[in-house]
C-alpha positions as CSV (number, residue, x, y, z in Angstrom):
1,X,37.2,67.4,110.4
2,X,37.4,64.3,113.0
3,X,38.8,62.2,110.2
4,X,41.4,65.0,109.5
5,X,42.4,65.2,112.9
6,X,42.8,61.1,113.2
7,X,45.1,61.0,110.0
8,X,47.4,63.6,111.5
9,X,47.5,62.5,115.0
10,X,48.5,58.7,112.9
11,X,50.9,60.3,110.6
12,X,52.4,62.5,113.0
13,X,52.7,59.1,115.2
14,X,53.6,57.1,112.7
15,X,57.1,59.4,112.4
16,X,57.5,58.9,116.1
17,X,57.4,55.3,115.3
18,X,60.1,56.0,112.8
19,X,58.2,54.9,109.9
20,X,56.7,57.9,108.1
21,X,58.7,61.3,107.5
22,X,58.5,65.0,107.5
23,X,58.0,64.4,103.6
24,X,54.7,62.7,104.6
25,X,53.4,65.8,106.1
26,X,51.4,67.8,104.6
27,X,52.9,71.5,103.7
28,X,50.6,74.0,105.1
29,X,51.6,76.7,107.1
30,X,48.3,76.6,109.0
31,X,49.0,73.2,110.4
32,X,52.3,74.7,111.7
33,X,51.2,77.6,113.4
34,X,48.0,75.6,114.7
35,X,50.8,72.6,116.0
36,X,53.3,75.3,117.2
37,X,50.5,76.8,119.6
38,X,49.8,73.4,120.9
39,X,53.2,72.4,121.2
40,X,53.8,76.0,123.0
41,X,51.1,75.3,125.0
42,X,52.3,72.0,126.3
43,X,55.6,73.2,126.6
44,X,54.8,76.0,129.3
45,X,51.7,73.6,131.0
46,X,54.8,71.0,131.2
47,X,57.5,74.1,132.7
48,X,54.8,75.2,134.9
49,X,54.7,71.6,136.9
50,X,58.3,73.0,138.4
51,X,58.8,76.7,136.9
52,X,56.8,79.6,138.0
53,X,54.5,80.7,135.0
54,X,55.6,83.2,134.0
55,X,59.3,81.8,133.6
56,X,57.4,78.7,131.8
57,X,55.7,80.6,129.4
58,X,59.0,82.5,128.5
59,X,60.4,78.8,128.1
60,X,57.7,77.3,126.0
61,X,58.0,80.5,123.5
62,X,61.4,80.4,123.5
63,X,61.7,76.1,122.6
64,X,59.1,76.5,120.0
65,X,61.2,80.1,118.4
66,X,64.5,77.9,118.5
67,X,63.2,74.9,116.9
68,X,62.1,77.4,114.0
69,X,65.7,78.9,113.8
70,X,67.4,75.3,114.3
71,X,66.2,74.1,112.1
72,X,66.5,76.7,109.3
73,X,69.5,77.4,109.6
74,X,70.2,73.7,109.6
75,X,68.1,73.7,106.3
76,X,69.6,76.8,104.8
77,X,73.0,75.0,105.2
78,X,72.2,72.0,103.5
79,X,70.5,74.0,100.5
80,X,66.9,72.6,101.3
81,X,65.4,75.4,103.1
82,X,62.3,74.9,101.0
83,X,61.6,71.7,103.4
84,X,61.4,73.9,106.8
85,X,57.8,73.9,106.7
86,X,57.7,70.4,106.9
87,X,60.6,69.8,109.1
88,X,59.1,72.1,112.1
89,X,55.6,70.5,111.5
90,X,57.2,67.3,112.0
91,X,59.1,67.9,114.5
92,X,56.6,69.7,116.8
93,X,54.2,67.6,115.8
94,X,56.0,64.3,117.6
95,X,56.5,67.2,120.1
96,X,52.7,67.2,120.7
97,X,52.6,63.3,121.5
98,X,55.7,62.6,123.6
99,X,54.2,66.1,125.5
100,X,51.4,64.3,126.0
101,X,52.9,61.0,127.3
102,X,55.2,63.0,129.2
103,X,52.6,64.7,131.3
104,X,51.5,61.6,133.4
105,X,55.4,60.9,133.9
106,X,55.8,64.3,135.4
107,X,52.5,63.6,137.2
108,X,54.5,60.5,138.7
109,X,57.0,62.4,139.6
110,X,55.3,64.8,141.5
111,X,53.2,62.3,143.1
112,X,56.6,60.3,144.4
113,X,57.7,63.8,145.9
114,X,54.1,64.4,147.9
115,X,53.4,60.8,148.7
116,X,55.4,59.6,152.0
117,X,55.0,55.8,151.1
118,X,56.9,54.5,148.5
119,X,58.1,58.0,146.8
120,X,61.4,56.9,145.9
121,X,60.0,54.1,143.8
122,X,57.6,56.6,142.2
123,X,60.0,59.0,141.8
124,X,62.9,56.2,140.4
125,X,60.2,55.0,138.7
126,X,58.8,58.5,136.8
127,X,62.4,59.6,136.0
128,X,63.5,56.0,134.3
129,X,60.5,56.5,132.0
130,X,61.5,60.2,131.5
131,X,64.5,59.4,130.4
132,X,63.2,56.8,128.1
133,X,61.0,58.9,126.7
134,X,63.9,61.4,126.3
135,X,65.9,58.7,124.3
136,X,62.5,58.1,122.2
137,X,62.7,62.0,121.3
138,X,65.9,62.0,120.4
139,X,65.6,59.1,117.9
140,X,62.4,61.2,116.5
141,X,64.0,64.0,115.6
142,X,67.2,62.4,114.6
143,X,64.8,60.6,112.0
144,X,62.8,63.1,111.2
145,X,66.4,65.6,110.7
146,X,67.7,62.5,108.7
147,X,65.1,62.5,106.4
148,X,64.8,66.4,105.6
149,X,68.8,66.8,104.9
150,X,69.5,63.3,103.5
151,X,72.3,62.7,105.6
152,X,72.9,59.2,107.4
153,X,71.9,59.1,111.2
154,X,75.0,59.2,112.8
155,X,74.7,63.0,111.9
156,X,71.7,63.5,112.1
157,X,71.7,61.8,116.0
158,X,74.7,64.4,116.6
159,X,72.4,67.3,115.5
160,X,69.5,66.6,117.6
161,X,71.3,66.3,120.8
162,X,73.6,69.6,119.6
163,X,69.9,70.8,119.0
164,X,68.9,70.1,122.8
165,X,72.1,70.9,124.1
166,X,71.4,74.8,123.2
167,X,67.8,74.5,124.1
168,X,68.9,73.1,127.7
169,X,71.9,75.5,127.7
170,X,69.4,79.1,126.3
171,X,66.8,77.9,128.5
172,X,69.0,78.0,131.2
173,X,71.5,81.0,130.9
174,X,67.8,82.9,130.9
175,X,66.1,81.5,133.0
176,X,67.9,80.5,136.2
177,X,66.1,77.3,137.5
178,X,63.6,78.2,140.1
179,X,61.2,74.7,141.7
180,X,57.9,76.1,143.1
């Protein structure tokens, strides 16, 4: 079971490091409910750091919900709907990890906003790497979205951030930003 877990967690880290793809995943759709609840899970612990709960746990089901529909209608288009199970594995998958590095970020950020010495730098400091790690996300799923349509990157870069452009903009029209 360990050694299981290991070779996802690798193969699932090797497409964040843009070597393996969503083809490399195995196609199982009870390793993409089981990485959909973690990545749902991450995704509301994550929104509840600066939404109330229960507008983070309406955001986490909602992300995970449109990455399903994203991404087959995406696949539907380009005639390779038979891929989605892979494609959303993948792509919640590398959702898992960069949560996961992205929680001590948003720790950082908090801690700049409560400690009184140096919390600009903190705060400068946890948002640069956010937005690093956004750009690292970006590049994920542009590569993982290359690799399931076969189309060149270019597109495939345009379709992620179209991708988190709705997300951002759904999110948002339903659930008016509220900071605890």
């Amino acid at each position: 079971m360990l050694a299981t877990v290991k070779a996802l967690f690798l193969a699932f880290f090797d497409i964040c490091r843009l070597i393996k793809r969503p083809q490399d995943i195995p196609e199982s759709r009870n390793l993409l409910t089981l990485c959909a609840v973690i990545y749902g899970s991450l995704s509301i612990l994550l929104a509840s750091l600066s939404q109330p709960v229960e507008n983070a746990i309406l955001a986490g089901v909602v992300e995970v919900v449109l990455i399903m529909i994203f991404s087959l209608a995406l696949l539907q288009t380009a005639g390779k709907s038979s891929r989605w199970t892979q494609t959303v594995t993948a792509l919640v998958g590398t959702g898992i990890i960069i949560s996961v590095i992205a929680f001590p970020v948003y720790i950082l950020i908090g801690v700049g906003e409560l400690n009184d010495i140096d919390s600009s730098t903190a705060k400068s400091l946890g948002l640069l790497l956010l937005a690093a790690l956004a750009c690292w996300n970006i590049a994920i799923m542009s590569h993982i979205l290359r690799h399931a349509l076969e189309i060149n990157f270019a597109i495939a870069l345009f379709l992620a951030i179209t991708y988190i452009w709705v997300i951002f903009n759904f999110t948002s029209a339903i659930l008016p930003l509220e900071i605890k």
